[in-house]
PyMOL Python script that loads the backbone (N, CA, C, O; Angstrom):
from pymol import cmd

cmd.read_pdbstr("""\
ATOM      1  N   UNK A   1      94.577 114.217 117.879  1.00  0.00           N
ATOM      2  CA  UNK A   1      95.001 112.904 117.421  1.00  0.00           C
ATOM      3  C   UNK A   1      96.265 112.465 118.122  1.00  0.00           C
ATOM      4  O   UNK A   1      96.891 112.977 119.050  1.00  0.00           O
ATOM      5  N   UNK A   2      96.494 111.191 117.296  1.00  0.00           N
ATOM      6  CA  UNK A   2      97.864 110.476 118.192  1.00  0.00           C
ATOM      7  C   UNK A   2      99.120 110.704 117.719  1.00  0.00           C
ATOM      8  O   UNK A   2     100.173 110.213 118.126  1.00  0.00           O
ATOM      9  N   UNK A   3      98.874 111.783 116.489  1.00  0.00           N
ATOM     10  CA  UNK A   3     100.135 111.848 115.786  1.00  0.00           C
ATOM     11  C   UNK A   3     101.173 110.931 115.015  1.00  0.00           C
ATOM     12  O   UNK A   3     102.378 111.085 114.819  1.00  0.00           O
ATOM     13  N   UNK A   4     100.074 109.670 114.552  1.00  0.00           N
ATOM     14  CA  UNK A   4     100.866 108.672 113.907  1.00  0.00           C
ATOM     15  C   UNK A   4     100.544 109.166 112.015  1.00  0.00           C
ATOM     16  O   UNK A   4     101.374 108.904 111.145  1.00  0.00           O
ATOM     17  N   UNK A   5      99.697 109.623 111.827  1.00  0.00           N
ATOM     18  CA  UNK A   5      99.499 109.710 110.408  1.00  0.00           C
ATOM     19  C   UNK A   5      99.308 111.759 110.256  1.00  0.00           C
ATOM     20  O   UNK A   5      98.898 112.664 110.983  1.00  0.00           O
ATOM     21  N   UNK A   6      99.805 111.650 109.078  1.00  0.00           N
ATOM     22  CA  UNK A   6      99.804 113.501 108.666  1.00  0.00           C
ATOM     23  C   UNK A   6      98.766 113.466 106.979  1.00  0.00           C
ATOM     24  O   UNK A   6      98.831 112.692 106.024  1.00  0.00           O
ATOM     25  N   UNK A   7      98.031 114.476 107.199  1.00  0.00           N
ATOM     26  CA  UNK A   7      97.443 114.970 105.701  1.00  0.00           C
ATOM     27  C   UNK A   7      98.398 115.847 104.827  1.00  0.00           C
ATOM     28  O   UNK A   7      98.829 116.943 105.183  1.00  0.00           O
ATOM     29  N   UNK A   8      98.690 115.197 103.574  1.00  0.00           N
ATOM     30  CA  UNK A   8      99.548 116.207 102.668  1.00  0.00           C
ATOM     31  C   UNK A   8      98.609 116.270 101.205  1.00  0.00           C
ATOM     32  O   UNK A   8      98.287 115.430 100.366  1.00  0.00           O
ATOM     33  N   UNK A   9      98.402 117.492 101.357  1.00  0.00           N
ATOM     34  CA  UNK A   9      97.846 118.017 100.036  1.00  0.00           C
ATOM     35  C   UNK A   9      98.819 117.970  98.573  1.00  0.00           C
ATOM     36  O   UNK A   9      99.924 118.477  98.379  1.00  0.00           O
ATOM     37  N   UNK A  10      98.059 117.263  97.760  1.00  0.00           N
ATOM     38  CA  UNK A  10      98.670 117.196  95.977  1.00  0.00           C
ATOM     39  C   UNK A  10      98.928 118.477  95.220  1.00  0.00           C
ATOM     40  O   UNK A  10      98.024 119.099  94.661  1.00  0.00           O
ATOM     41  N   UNK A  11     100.229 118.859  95.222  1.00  0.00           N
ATOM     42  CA  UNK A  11     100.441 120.186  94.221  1.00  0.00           C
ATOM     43  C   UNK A  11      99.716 119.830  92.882  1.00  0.00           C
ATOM     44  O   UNK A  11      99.031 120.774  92.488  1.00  0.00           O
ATOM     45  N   UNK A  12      99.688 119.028  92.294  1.00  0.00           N
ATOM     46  CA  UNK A  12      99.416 118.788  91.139  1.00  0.00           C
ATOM     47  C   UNK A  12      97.776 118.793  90.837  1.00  0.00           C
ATOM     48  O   UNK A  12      97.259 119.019  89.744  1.00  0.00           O
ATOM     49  N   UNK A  13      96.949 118.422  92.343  1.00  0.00           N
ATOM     50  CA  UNK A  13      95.689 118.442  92.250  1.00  0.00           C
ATOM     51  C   UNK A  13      94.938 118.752  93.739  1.00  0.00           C
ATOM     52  O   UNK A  13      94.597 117.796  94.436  1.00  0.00           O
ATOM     53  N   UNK A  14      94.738 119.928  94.114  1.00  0.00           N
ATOM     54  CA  UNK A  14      94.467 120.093  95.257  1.00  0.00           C
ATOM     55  C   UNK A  14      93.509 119.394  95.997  1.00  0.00           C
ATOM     56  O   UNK A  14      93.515 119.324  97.226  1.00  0.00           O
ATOM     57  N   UNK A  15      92.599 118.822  95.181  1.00  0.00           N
ATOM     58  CA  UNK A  15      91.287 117.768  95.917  1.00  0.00           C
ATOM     59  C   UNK A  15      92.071 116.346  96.153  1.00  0.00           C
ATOM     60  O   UNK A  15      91.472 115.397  96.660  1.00  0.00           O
ATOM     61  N   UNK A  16      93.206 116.269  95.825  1.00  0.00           N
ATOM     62  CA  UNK A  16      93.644 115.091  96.088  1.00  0.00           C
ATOM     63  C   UNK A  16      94.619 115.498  97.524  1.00  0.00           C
ATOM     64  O   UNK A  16      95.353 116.485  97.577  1.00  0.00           O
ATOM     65  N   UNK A  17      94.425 114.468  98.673  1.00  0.00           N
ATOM     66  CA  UNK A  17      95.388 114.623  99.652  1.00  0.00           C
ATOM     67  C   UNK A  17      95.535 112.843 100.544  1.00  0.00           C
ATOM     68  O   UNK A  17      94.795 112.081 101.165  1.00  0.00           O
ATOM     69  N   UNK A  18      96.691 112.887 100.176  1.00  0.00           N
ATOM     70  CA  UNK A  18      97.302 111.715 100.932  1.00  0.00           C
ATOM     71  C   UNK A  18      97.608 111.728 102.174  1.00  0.00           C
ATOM     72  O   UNK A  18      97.983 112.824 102.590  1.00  0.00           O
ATOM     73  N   UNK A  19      97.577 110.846 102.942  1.00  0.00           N
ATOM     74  CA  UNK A  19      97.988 110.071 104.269  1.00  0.00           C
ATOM     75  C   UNK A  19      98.894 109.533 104.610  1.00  0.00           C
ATOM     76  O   UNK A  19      98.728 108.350 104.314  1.00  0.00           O
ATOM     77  N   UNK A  20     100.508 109.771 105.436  1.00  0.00           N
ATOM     78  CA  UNK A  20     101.038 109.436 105.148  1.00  0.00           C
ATOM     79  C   UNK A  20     101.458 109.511 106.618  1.00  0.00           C
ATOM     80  O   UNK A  20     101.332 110.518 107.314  1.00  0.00           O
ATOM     81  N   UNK A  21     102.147 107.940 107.155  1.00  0.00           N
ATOM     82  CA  UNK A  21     102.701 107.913 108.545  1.00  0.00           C
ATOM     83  C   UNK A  21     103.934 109.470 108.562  1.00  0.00           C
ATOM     84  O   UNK A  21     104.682 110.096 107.810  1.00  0.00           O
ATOM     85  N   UNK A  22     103.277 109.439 110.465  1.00  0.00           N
ATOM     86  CA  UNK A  22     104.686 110.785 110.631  1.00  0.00           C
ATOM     87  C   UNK A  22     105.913 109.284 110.780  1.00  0.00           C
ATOM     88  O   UNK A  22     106.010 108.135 110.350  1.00  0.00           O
ATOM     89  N   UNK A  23     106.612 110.171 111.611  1.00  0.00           N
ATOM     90  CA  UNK A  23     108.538 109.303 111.978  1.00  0.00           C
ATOM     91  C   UNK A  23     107.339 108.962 113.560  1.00  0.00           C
ATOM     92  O   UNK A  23     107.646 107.942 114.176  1.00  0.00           O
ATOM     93  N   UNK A  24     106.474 109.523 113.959  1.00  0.00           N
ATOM     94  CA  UNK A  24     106.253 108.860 115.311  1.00  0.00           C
ATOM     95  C   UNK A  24     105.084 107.411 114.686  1.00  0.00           C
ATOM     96  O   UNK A  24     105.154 106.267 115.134  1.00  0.00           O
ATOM     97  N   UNK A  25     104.333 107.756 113.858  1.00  0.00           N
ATOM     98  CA  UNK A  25     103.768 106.934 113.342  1.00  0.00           C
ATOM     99  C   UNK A  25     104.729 105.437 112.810  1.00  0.00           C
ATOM    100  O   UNK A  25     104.348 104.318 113.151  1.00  0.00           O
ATOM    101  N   UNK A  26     106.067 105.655 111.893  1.00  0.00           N
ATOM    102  CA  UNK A  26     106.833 104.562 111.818  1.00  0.00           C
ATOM    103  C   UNK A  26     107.051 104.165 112.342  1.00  0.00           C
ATOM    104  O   UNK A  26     106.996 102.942 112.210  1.00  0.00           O
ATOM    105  N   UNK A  27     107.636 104.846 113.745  1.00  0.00           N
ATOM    106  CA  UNK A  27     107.901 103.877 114.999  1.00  0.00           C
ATOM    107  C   UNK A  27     107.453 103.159 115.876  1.00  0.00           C
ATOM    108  O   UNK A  27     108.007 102.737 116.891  1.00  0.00           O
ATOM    109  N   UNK A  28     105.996 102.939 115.340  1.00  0.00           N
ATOM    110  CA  UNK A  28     104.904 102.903 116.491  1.00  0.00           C
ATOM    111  C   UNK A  28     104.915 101.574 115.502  1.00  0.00           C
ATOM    112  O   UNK A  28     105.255 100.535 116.068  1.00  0.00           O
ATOM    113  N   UNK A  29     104.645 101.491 114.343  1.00  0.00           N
ATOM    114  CA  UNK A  29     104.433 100.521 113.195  1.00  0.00           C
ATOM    115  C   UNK A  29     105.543  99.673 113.142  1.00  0.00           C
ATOM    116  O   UNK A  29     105.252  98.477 113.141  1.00  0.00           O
ATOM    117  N   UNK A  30     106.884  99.988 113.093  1.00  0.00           N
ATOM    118  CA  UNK A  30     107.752  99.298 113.407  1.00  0.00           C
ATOM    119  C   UNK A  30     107.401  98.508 114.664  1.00  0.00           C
ATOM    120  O   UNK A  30     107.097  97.324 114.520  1.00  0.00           O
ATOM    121  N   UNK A  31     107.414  98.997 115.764  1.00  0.00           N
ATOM    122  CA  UNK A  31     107.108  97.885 117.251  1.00  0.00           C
ATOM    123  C   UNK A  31     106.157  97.189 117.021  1.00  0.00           C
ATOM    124  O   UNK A  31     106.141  96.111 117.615  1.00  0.00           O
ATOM    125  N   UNK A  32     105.064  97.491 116.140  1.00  0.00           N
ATOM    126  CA  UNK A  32     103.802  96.633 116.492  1.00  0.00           C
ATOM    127  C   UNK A  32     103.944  95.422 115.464  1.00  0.00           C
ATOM    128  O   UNK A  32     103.377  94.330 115.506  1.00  0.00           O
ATOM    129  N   UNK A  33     105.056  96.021 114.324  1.00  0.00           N
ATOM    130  CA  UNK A  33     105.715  94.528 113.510  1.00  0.00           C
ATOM    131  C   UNK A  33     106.691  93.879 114.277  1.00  0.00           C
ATOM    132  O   UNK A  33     106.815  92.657 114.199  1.00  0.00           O
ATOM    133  N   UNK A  34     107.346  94.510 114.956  1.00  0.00           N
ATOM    134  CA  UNK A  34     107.999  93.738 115.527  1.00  0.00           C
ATOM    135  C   UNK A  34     107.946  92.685 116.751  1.00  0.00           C
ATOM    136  O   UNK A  34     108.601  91.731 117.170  1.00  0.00           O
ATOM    137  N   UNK A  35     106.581  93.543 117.136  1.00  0.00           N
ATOM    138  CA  UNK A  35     106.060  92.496 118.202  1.00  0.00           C
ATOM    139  C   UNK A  35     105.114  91.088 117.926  1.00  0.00           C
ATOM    140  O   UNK A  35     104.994  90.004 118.498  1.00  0.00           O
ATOM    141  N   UNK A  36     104.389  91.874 116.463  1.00  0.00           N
ATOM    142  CA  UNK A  36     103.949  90.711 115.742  1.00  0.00           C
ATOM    143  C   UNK A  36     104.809  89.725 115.312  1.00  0.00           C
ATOM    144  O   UNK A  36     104.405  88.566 115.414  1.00  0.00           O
ATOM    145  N   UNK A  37     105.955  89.932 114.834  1.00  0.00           N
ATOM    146  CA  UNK A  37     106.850  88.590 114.442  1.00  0.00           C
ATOM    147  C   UNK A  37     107.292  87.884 115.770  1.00  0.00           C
ATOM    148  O   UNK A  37     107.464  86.665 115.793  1.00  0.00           O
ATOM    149  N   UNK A  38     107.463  88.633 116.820  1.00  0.00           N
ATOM    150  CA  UNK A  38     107.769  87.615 118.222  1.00  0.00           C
ATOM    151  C   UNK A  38     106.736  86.808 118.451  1.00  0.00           C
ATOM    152  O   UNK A  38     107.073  85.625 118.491  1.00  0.00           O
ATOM    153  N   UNK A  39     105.592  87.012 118.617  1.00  0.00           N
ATOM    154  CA  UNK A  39     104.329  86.516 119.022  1.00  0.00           C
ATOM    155  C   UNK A  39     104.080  85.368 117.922  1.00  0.00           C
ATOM    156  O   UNK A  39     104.127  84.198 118.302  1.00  0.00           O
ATOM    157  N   UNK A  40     103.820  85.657 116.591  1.00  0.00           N
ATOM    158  CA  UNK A  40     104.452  84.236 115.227  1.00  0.00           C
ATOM    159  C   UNK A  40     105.420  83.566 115.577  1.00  0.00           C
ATOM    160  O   UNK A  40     105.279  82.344 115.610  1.00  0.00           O
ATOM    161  N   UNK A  41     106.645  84.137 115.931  1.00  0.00           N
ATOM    162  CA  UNK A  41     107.775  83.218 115.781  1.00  0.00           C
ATOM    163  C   UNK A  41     107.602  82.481 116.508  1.00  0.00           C
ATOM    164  O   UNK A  41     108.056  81.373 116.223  1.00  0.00           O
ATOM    165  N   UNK A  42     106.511  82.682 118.509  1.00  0.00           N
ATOM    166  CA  UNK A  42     106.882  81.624 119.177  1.00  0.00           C
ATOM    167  C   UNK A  42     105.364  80.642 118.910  1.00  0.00           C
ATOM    168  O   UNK A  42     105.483  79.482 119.305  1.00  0.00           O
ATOM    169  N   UNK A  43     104.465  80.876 118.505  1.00  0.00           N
ATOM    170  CA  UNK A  43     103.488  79.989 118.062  1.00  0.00           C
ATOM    171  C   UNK A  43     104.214  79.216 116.625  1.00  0.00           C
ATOM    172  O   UNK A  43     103.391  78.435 116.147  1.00  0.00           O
ATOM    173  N   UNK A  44     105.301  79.233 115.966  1.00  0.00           N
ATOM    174  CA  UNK A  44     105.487  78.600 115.242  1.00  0.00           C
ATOM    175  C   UNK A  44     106.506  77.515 115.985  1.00  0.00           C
ATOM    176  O   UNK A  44     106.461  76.382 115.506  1.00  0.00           O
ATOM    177  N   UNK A  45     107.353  77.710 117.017  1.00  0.00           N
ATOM    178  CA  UNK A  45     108.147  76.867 117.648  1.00  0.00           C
ATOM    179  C   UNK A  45     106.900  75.908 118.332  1.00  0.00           C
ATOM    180  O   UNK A  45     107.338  74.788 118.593  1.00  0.00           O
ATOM    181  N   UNK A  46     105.887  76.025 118.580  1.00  0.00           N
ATOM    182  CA  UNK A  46     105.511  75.045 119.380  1.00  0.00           C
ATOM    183  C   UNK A  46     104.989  73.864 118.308  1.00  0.00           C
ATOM    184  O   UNK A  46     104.514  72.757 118.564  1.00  0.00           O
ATOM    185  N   UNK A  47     105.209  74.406 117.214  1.00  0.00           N
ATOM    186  CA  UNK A  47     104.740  73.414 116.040  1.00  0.00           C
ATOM    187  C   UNK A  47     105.527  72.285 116.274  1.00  0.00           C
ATOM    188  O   UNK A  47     106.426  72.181 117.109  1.00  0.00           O
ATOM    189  N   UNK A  48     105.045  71.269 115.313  1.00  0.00           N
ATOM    190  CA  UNK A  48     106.274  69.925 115.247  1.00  0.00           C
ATOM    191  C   UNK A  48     107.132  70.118 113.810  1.00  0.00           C
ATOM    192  O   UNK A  48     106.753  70.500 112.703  1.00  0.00           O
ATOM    193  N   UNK A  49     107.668  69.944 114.011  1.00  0.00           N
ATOM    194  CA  UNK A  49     108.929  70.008 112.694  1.00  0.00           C
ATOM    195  C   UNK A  49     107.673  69.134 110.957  1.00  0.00           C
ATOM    196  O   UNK A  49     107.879  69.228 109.747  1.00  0.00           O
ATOM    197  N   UNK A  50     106.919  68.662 111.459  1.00  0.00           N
ATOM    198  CA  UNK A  50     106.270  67.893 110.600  1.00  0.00           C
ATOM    199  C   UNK A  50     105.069  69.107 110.083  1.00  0.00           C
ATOM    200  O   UNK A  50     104.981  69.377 108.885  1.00  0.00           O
ATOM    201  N   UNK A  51     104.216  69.759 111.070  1.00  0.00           N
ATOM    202  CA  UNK A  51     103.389  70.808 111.285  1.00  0.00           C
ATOM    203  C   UNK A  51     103.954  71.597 110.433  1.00  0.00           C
ATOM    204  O   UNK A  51     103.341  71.967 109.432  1.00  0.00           O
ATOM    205  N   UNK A  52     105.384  72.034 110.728  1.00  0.00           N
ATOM    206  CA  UNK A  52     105.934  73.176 110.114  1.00  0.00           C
ATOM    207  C   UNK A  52     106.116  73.135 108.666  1.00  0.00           C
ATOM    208  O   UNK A  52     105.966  74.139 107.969  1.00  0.00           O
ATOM    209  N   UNK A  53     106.448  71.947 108.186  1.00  0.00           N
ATOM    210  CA  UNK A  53     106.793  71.525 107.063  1.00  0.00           C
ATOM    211  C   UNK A  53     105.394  71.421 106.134  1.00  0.00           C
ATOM    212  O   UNK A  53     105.426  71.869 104.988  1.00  0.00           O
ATOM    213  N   UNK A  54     104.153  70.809 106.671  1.00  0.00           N
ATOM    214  CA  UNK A  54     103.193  71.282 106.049  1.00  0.00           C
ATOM    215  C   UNK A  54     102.739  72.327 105.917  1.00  0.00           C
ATOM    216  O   UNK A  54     102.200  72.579 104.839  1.00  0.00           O
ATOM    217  N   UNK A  55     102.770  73.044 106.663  1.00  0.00           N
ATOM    218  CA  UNK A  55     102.429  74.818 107.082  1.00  0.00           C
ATOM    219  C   UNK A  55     103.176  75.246 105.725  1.00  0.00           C
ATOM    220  O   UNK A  55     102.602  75.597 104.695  1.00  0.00           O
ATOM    221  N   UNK A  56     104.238  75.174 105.872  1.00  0.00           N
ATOM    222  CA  UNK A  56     105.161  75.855 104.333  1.00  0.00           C
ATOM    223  C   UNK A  56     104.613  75.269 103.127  1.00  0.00           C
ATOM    224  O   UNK A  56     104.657  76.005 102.141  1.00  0.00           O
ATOM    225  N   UNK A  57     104.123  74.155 102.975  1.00  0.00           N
ATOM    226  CA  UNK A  57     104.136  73.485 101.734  1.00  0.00           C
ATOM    227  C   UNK A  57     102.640  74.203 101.368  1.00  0.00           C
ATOM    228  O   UNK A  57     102.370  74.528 100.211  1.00  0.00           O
ATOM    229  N   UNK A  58     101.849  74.377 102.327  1.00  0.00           N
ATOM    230  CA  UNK A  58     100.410  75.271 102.196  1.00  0.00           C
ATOM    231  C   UNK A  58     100.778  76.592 101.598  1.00  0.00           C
ATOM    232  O   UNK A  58     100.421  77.000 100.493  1.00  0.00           O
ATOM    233  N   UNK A  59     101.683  77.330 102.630  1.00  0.00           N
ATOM    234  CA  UNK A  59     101.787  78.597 102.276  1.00  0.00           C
ATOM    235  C   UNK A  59     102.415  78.466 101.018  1.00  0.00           C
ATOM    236  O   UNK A  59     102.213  79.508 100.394  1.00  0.00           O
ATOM    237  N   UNK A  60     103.160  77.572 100.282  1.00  0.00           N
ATOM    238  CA  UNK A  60     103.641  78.111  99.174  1.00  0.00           C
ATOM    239  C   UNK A  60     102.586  78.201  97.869  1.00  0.00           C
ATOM    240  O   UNK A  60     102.355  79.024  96.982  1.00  0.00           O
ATOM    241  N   UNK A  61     102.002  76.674  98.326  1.00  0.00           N
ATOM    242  CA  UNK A  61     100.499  76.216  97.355  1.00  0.00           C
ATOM    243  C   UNK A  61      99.634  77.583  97.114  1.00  0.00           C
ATOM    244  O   UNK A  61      99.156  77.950  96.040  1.00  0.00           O
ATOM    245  N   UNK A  62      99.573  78.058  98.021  1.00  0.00           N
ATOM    246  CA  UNK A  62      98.718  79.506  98.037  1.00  0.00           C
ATOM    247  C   UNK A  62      98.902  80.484  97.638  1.00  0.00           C
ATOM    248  O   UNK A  62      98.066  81.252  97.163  1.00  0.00           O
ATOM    249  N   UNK A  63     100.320  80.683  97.783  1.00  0.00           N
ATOM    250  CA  UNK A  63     101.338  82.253  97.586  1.00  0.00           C
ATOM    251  C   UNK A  63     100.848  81.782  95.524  1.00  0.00           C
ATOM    252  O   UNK A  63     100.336  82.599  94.759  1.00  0.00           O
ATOM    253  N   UNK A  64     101.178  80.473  95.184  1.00  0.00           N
ATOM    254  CA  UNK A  64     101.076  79.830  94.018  1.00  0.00           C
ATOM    255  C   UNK A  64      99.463  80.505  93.021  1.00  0.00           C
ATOM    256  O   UNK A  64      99.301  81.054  91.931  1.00  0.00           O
ATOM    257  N   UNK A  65      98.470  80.019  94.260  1.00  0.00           N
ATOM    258  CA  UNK A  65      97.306  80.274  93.667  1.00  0.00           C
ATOM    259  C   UNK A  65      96.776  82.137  93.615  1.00  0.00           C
ATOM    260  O   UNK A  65      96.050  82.652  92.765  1.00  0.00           O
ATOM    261  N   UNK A  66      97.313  82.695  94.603  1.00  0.00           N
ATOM    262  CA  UNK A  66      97.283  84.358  94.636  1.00  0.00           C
ATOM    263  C   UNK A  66      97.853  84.762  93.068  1.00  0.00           C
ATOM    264  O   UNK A  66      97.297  85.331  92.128  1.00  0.00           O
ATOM    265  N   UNK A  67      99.443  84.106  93.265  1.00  0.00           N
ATOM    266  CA  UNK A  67      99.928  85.069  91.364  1.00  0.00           C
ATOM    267  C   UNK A  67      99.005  84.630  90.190  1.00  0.00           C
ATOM    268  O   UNK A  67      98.793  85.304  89.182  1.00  0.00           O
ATOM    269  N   UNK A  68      98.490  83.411  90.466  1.00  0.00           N
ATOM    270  CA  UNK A  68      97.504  82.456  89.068  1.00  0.00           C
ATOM    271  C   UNK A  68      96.417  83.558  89.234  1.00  0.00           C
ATOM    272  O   UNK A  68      95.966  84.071  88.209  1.00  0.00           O
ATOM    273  N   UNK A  69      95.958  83.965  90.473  1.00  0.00           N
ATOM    274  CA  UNK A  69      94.617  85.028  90.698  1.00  0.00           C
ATOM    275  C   UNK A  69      94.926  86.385  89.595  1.00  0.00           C
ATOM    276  O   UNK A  69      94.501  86.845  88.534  1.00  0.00           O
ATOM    277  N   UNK A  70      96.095  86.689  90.776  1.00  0.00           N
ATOM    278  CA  UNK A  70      96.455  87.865  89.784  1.00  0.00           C
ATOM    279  C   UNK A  70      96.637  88.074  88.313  1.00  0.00           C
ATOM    280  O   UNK A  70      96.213  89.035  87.670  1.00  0.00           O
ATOM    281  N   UNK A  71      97.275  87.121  87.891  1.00  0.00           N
ATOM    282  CA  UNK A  71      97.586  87.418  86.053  1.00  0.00           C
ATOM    283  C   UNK A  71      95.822  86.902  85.495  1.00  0.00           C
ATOM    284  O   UNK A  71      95.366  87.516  84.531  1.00  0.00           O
ATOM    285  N   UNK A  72      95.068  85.948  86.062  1.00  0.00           N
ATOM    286  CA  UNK A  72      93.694  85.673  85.201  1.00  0.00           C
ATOM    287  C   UNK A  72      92.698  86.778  85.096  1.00  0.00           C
ATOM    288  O   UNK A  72      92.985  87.590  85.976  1.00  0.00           O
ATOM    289  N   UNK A  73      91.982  87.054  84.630  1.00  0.00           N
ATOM    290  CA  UNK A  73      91.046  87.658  84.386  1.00  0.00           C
ATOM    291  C   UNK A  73      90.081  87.792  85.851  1.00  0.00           C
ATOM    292  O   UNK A  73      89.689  88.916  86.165  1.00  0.00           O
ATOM    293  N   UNK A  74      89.747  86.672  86.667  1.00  0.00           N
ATOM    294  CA  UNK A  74      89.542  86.367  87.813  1.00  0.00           C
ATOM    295  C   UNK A  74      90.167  87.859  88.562  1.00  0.00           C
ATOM    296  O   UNK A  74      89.381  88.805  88.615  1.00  0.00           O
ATOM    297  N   UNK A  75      91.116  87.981  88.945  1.00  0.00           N
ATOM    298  CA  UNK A  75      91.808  88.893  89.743  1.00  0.00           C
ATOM    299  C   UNK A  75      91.357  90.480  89.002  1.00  0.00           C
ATOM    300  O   UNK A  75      91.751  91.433  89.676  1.00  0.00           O
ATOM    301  N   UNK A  76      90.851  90.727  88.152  1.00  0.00           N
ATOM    302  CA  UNK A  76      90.293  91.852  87.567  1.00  0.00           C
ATOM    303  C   UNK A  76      88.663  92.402  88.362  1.00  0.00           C
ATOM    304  O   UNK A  76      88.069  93.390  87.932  1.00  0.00           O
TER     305      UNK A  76
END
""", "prot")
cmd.dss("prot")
cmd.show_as("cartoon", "prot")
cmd.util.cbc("prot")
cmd.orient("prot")
């Protein structure tokens, strides 16, 4: 393997074993967020200040309708 993720076995329940990034795995995850927010940040500059402003007013409408998901019965 690539050495980004390690298997750790559950003291508490041996059939249980988690997945868990190594420190080479974070760092690899770190760059690939960080390269993702460069690559967003400059597709959001080419927006128009008007674009942008709807873009937010969407994302909030939504972020809005996700928590309404979550607390209804719906989100179950």
């Amino acid at each position: 393997g690539w050495g980004h993720v390690r298997r750790v076995s559950t003291p508490e329940d041996g059939r249980i074993v988690r997945v868990e990034l190594t420190q080479h795995g974070k760092e690899v995850a770190t760059k690939a967020n960080r390269a993702r927010d460069e690559v967003v940040a400059a597709a959001l500059e080419q927006l128009s200040e008007e674009h942008r402003t709807a873009l937010h007013e969407g994302i909030t409408i939504l972020r809005g309708l996700a928590e309404q998901l979550l607390k209804s019965d719906l989100g179950k």
